[in-house]
C-alpha positions in Angstrom: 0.0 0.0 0.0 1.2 3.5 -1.1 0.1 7.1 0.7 -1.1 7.8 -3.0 -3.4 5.1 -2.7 -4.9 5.9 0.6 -5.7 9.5 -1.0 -8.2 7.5 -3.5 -10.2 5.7 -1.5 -14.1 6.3 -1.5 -14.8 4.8 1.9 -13.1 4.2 4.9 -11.7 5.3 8.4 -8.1 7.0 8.3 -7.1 8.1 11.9 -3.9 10.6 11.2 -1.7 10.9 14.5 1.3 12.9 15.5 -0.6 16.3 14.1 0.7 15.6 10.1 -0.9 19.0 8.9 0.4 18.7 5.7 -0.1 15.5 4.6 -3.8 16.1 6.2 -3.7 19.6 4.0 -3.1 17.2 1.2 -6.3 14.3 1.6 -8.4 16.9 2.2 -7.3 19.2 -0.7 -7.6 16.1 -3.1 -10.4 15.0 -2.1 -12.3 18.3 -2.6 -10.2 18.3 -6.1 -12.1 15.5 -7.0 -15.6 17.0 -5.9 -16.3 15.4 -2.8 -18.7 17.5 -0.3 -16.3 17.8 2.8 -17.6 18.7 6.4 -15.0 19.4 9.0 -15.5 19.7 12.4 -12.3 22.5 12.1 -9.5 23.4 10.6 -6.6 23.3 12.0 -4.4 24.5 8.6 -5.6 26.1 5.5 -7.9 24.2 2.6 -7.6 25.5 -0.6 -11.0 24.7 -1.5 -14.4 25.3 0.0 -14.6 23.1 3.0 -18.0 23.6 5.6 -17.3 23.5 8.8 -20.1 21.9 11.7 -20.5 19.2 13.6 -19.9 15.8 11.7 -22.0 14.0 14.0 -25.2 15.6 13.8 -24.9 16.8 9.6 -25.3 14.0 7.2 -25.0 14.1 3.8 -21.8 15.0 3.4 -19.0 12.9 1.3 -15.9 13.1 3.7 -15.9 14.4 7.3 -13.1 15.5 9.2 -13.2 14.7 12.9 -10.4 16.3 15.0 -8.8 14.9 18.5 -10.5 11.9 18.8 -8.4 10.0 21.3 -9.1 13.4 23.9 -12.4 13.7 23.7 -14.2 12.5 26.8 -15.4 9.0 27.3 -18.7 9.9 26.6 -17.9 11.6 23.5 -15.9 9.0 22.4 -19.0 6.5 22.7 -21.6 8.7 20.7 -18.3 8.9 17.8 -18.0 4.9 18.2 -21.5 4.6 17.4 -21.4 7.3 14.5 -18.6 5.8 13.2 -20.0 2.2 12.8 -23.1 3.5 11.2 -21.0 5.1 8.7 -18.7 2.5 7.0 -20.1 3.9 4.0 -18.5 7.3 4.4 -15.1 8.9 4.2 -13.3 9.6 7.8 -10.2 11.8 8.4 -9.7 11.6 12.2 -6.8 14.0 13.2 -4.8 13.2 16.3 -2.3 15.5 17.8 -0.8 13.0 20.0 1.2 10.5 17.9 0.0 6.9 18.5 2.0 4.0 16.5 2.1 0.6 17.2 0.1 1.7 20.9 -3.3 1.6 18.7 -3.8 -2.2 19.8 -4.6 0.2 23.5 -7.3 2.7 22.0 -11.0 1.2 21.7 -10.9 3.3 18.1 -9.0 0.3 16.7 -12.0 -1.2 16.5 -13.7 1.6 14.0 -10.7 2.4 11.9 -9.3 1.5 8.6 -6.2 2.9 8.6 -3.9 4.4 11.0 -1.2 7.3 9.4 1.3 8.1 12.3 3.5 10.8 12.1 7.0 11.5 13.3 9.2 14.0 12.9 12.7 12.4 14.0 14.9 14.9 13.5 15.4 18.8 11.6 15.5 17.0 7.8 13.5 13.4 8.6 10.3 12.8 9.0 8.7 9.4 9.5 5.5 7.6 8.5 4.2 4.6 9.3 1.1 3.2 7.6 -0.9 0.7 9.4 -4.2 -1.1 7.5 -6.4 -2.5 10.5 -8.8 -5.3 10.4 -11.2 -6.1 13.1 -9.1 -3.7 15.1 -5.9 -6.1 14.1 -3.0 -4.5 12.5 -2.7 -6.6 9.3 -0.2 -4.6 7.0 2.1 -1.8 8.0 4.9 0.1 6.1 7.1 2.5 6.6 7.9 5.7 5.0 11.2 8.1 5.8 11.5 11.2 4.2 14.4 13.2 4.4 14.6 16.5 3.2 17.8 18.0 1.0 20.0 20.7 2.1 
């Protein structure tokens, strides 16, 4: 699996951790590109295109949401997103995490409603770090990394 190919999926649950604005910027720039209605629940960097802004929960009808903090909402919270999130499978899901999470997911009850898991790591000045995780059943099944080092 490629981070190009993650981009073009129609359907699925991508949890983003570690705060990767840019390559969040990027998903959510394609995917309004390519005409998908896209509801964010905010923003933290700028879209390029139009992007409405509400609460994801409570507005259906939209293409892709964008759901940010997950893991620090309260318990509560986190049990009414569970439940949204099973109901729609259908649906495309950009969950944005500050906090990095990796290999810890297997700890998070999320596992269980996500597709994919994009952690971000900035190791040093120049390299930054990506590892891809595809999740089945809230089982890791597939994960690859990515290092990108930048040219001075």
């Amino acid at each position: 699996m490629k981070l190009s190919d993650l981009i073009n999926v129609k359907s699925g649950r991508i949890l983003m951790s570690g705060g990767p604005k840019r390559i969040a910027r990027i998903f959510i720039n394609e995917w309004v590109r390519m005409g998908f209605k896209v509801l964010a629940e905010g923003l933290p960097f700028v879209v390029d295109g139009e992007v409405f802004i509400g609460n994801p929960l409570e507005n259906p009808g939209f293409d892709a949401y964008l759901i940010l903090n997950p893991l620090s909402k309260s318990k509560s919270e986190r049990e009414v997103l569970y439940g949204w999130l099973a109901e729609n499978r259908d649906k495309l899901v950009l969950l944005y995490e500050t906090k990095y999470v990796g290999d810890s997911i297997v700890r998070y009850g999320i596992r269980n409603f996500i597709d994919y898991l994009l952690a971000y790591r900035r190791e040093t000045v120049d390299t930054e770090v990506i590892k891809l995780y595809c999740l089945k059943n809230g089982r890791i099944v597939e994960s690859k990394e990515f290092i990108r080092r930048g040219s001075r």
